[in-house]
C-alpha positions as CSV (number, residue, x, y, z in Angstrom):
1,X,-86.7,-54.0,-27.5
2,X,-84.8,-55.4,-24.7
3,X,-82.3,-56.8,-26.6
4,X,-81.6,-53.8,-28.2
5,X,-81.0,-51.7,-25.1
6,X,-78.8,-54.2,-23.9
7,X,-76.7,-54.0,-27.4
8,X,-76.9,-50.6,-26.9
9,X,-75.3,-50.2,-23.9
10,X,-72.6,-52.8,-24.7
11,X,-71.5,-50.7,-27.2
12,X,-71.7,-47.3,-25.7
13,X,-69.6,-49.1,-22.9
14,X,-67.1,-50.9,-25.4
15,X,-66.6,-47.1,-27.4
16,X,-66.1,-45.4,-24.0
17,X,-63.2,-48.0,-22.8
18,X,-61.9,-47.6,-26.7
19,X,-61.6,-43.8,-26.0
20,X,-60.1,-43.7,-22.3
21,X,-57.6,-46.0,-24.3
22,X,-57.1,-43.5,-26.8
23,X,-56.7,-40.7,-24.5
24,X,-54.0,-42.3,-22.5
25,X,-52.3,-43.2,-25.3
26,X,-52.2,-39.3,-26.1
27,X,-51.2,-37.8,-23.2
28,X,-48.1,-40.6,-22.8
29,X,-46.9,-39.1,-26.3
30,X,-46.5,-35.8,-24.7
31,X,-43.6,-37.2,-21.9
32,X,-40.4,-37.8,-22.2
33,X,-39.2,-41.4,-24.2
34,X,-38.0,-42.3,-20.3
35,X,-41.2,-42.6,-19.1
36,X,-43.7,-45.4,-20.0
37,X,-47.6,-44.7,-20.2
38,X,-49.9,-47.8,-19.6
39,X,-51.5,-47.9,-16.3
40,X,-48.7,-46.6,-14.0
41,X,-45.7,-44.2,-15.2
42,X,-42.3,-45.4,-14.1
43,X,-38.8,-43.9,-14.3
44,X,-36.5,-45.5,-16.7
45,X,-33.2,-43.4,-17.4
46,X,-33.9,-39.9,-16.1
47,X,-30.3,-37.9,-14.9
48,X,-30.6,-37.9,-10.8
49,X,-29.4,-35.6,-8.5
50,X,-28.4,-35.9,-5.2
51,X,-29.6,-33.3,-2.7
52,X,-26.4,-32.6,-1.7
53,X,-26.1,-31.2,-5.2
54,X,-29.1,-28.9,-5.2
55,X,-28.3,-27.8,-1.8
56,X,-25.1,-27.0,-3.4
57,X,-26.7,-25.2,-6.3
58,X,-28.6,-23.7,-4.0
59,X,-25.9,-22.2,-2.1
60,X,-23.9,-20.8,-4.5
61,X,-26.7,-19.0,-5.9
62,X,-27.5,-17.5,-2.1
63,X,-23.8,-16.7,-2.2
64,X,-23.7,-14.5,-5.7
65,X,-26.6,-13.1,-4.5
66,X,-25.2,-11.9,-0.9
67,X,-21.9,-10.8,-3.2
68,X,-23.3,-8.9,-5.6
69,X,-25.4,-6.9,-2.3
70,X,-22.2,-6.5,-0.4
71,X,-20.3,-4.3,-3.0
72,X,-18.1,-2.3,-0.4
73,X,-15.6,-2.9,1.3
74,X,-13.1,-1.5,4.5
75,X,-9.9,-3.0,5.4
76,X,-6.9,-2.9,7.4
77,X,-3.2,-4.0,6.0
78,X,0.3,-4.4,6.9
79,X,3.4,-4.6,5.0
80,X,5.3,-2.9,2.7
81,X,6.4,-0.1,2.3
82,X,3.5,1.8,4.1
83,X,3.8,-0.7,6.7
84,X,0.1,0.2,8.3
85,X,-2.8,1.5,5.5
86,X,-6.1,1.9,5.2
87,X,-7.9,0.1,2.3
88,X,-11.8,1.1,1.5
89,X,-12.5,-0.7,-2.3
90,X,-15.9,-0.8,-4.0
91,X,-16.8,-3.7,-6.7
92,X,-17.7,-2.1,-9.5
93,X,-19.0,-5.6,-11.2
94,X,-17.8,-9.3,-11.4
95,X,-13.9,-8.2,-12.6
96,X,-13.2,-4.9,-11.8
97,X,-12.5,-3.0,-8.3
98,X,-11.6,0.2,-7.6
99,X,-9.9,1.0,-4.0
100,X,-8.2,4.3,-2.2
101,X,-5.6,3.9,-0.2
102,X,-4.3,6.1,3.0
103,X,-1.1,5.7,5.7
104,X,-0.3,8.1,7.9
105,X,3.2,8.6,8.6
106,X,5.1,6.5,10.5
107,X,8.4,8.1,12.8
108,X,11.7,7.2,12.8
109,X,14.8,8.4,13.2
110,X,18.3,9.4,11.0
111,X,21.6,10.1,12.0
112,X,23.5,12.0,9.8
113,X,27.7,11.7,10.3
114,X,29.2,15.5,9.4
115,X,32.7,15.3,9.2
116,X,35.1,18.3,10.6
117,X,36.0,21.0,8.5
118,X,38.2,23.7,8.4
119,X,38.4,27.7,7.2
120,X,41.3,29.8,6.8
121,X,41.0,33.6,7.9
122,X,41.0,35.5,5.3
123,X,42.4,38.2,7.5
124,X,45.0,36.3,9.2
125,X,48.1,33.8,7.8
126,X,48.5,31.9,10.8
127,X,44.8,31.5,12.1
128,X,42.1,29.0,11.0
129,X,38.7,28.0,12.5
130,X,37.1,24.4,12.9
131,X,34.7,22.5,14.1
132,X,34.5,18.7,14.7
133,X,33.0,15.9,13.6
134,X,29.3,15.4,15.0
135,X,26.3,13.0,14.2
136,X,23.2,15.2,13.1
137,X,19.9,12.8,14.4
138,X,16.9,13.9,12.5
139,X,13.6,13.0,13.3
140,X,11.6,11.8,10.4
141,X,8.5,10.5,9.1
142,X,7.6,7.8,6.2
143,X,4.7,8.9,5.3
144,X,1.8,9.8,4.7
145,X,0.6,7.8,1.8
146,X,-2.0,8.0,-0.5
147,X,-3.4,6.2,-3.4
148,X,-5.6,5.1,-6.1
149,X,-5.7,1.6,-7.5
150,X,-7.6,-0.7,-10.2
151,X,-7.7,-4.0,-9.7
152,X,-8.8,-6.8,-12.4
153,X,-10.3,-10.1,-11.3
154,X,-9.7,-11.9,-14.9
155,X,-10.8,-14.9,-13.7
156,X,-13.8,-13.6,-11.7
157,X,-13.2,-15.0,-8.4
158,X,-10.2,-14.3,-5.7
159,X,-7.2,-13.6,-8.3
160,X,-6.6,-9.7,-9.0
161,X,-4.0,-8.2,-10.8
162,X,-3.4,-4.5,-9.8
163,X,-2.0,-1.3,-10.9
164,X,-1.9,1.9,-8.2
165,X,-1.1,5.5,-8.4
166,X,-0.2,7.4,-5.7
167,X,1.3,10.3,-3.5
168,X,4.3,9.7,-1.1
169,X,6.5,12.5,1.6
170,X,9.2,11.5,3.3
171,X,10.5,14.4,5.8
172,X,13.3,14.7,8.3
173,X,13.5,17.7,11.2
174,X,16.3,18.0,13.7
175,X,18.7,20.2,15.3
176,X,22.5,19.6,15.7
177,X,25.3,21.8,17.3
178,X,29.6,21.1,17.1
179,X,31.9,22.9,19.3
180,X,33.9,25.5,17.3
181,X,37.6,25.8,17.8
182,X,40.1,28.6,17.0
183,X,43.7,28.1,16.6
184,X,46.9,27.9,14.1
185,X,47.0,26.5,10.7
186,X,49.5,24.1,11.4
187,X,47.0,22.8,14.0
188,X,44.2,23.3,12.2
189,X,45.2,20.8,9.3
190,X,45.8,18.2,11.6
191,X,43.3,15.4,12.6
192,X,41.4,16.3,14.4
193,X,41.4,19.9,13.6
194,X,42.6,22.2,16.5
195,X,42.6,18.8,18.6
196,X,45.3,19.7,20.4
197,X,43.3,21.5,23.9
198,X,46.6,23.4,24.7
199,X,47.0,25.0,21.1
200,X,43.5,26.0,20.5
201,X,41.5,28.3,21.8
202,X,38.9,27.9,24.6
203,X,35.7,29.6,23.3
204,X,32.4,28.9,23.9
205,X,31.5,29.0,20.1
206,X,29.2,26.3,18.8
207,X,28.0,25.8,15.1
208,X,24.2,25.0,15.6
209,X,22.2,23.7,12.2
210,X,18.4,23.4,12.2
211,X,17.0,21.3,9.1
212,X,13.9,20.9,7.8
213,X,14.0,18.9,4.5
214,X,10.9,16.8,2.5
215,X,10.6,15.1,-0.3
216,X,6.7,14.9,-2.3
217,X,6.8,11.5,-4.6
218,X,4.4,10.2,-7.3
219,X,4.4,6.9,-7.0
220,X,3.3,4.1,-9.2
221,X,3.2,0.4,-8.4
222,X,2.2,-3.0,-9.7
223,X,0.9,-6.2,-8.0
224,X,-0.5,-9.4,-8.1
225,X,-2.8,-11.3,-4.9
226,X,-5.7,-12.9,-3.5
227,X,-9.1,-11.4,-2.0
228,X,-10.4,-14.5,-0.1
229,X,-14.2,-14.0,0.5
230,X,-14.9,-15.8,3.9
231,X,-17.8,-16.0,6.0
232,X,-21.3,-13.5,5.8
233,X,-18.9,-10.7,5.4
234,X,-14.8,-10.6,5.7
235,X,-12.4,-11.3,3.5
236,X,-8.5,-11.7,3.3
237,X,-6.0,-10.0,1.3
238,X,-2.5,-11.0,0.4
239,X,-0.5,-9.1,-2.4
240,X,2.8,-9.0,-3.7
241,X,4.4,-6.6,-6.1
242,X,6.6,-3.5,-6.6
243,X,6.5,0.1,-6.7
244,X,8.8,3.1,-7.9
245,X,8.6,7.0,-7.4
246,X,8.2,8.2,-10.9
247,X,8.5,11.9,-10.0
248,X,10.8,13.5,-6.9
249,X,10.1,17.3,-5.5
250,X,12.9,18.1,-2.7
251,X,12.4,21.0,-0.4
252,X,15.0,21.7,1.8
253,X,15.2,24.3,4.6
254,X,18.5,24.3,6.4
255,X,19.9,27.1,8.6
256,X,23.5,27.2,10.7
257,X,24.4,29.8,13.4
258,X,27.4,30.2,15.5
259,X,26.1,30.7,18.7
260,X,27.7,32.4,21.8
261,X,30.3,34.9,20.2
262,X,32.6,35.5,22.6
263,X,36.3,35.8,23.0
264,X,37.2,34.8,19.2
265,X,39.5,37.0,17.5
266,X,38.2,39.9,15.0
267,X,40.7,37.9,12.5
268,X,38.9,34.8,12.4
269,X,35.0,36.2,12.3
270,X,35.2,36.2,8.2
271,X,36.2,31.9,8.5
272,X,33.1,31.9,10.8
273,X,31.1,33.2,8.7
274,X,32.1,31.4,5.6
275,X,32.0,27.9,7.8
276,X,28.2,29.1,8.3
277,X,27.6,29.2,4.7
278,X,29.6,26.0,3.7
279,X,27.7,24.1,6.9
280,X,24.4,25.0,5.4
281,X,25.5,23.7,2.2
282,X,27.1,20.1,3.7
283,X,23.8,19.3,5.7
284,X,21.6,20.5,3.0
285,X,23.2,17.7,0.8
286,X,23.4,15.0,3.0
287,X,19.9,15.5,3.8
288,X,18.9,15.2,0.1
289,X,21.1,12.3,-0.2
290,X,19.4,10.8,3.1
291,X,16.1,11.3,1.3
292,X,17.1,9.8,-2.0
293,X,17.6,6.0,0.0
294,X,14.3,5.7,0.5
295,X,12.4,8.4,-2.9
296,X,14.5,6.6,-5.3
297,X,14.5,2.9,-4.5
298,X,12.4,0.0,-6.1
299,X,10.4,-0.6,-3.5
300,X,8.9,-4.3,-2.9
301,X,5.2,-4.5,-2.6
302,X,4.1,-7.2,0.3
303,X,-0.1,-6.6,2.5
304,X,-1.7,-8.5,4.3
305,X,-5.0,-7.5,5.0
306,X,-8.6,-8.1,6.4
307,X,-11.6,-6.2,5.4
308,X,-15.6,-6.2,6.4
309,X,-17.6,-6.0,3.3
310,X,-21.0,-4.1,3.3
């Protein structure tokens, strides 16, 4: 009876080892053909990466993740032609942007050369009335600006290409006076006219002109650049292009008195009055012609801008 027990329990102990074995060898069927089951698992020809990698990974992840919550942005650029402008963009996903634009308007200042002219009286055959040359300086403004734009990132990182539509006025306000002059025809037609003191006569007549002219541009451009994402939230913009006024609306106000009638002969007040009229028209067209430089022009497109994204 002994020696049965003790068979017994050798072969209870034998069929236990047989199915550890067997269980092992089942479990090791599950892993990968790189690792080895027996005992102790060891690591033949898994890929390894370096931490610097999954920080990497890591990173980048953080960094779309921050992007993609930070879809707004408000900047500040200068260049051309607005020279100063306001940018405020929102990300509408991965390759599209839309952004308004606004410039106020910035002053300068344009001298306008009006040469001397000349009128017959219509009443008189020997009498004529002139005024000199003078330089009309205009005070005027480029500016404001305004505009919507579209950018596509094709390649869904910095790169944009760009098309904008937008609203431009250019204006120019001043005042301008020439000393009128009274004297023969003979004199008259000389240059300058009347400019002999001792022929003409001594008034103090002075043709005054006030103008007031704008001119209201739609504007489209085109242009390529760079939005630089840098830091938690900033970025850098650079972009190069062109832009053209498509559409030009002139509005020109322009109004010439002779001031301080006195002493001029009754045969010379129709000449005055037509010098009035002609005046008005002369600096009504050199104004236009002033504001077509700048309405008409290909413009080049050239920012350089930083903006806080939120």
């Amino acid at each position: 009876m002994k020696k049965n027990s003790i068979v017994h329990y050798i072969f209870v102990m034998f069929a236990l080892a047989f199915y550890e074995k067997a269980q092992a060898v089942k479990s090791d069927s599950n892993l990968p053909p790189s690792w080895e089951a027996g005992g102790r698992a060891k690591l033949k020809s898994m890929p390894r990466y370096s931490m610097e990698s999954r920080q990497e990974e890591t990173s980048q992840k953080k960094r779309s993740h921050r992007d993609s919550d930070l879809p707004w942005t408000v900047g500040l650029a200068i260049g051309l032609p607005e020279l100063v402008r306001l940018d405020i963009s929102r990300e509408v996903n991965s390759m599209i942007d839309l952004s308004l634009f606004m410039s106020p308007g910035i002053p300068f200042e344009i001298t306008v050369e009006m040469p001397s002219d000349v009128i017959k009286s219509d009443k008189s055959n020997t009498l004529a009335a002139a005024y000199t040359a003078f330089d009309a300086k205009f005070d005027a403004a480029w500016g404001p600006h305004l505009g919507i734009g579209v950018a596509v990132r094709p390649l869904k990182g910095a790169w944009f290409i760009q098309s904008v539509a937008g609203y431009r006025q250019i204006g120019l306000k001043g005042e301008a006076e020439s000393q009128l002059r009274v004297c023969t025809i003979a004199e008259a037609i000389k240059e300058p006219p009347c400019g002999n003191i001792q022929q003409a006569l001594q008034t103090r007549n002075r043709l005054r002109v006030n103008a007031d002219a704008k001119v209201n541009s739609t504007i489209l451009s085109a242009s390529t650049g760079w939005n630089w994402k840098t830091g938690d939230n900033w970025s850098i913009l650079l972009d190069l292009g062109v832009s053209k006024a498509v559409s030009n609306t002139y509005k020109v106000d322009v109004e010439a008195n002779i001031v301080d009638v006195d002493g001029v002969p009754q045969e010379v007040s129709g000449a005055l009055a037509d010098m009035k009229t002609k005046a008005e028209k002369d600096v009504s067209e050199k104004a236009v012609t002033e504001l077509e430089t700048f309405s008409k022009a290909l413009l080049p497109v050239l920012h350089f801008g930083i903006g806080y994204r939120f």
